[in-house]
N, C-alpha and C positions, 0 to 999 in steps of 0.2 A: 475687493471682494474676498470674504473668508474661504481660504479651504474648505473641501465637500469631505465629510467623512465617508467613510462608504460603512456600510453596515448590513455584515451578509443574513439570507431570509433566516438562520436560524437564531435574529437579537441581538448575536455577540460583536460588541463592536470588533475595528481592526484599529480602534487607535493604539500607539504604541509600539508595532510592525516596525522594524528593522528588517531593510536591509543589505545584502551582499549577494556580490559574483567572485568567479575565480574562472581560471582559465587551469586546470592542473595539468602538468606534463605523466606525460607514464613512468607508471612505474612507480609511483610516490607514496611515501610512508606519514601519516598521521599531518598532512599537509594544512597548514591553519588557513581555517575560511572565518572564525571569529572567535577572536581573542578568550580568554578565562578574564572574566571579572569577580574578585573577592564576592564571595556570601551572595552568589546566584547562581542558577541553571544557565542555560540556554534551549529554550523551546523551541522548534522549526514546527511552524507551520503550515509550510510552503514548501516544494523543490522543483525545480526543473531542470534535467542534465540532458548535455547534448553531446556526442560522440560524431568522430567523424570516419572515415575509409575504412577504419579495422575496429569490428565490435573489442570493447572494455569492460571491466568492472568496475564498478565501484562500490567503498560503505563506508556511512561516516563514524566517527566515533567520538565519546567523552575522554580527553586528553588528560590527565593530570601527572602526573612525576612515573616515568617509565613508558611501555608502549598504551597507547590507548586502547579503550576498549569498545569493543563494535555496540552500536545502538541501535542497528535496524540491520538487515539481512543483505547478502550482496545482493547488487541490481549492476544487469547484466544487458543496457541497449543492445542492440542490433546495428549493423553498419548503417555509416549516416542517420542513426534513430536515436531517440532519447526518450525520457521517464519524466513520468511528471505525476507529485503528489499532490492534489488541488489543494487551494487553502483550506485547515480544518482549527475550527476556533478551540479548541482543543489541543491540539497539536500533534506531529505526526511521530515526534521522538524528542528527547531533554537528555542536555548531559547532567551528568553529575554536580553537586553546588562547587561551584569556582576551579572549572576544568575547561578547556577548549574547545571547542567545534572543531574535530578533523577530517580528513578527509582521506582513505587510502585507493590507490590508483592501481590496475591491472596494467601487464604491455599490451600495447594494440594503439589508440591514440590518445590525443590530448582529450578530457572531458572540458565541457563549460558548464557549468554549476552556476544557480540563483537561489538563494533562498530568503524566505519569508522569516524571522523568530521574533521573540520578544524575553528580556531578559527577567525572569521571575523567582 
């Protein structure tokens, strides 16, 4: 039997969805959750992060040669709570063409990060 695509109510397919987790430790500076690939973005369509005993921050950022740069605002769970950006066929933030997906980390605890991208 073929794979079922899924296809959310606003038409746009999700074929082509990558993706990835990470478990990041505190404290962590521009942590890679997905690679730089020559002559593309990295779109996130998707996030879900989960903190545990001691609220954290977190934001991610477009990595390229030096410190990265923020791409969305810090987010700040609540102890044992976490954030979640629904799929948006759109996307919720892109790095820069042929820079990283990263990640920086507050002290409090380990985050666990999932996301949704597509490489464009």
């Amino acid at each position: 039997m073929a794979p079922v695509e899924i296809v959310p109510s606003t038409g746009h397919s999700t074929s082509g969805v990558k993706y990835a987790f990470a478990e990041v430790a505190v404290s962590q500076t521009d942590q890679v959750l997905v690679a730089a690939v020559a002559g593309k973005r990295i779109r996130v369509h998707q996030t879900r992060r989960i903190v545990g005993g001691t609220a954290t921050t977190s934001r991610m950022n477009s990595k390229g040669a030096g410190a990265g740069t923020a791409i969305e605002p810090t987010v700040t769970p609540a102890i044992n709570g976490g954030h979640v950006d629904p799929f948006s066929p759109v996307g919720w933030m892109e790095t820069n063409v042929g820079e990283a997906l990263t990640i920086n980390t507050g002290a409090g605890s380990v985050t666990g990060i999932l996301i949704g991208y597509t490489l464009v």
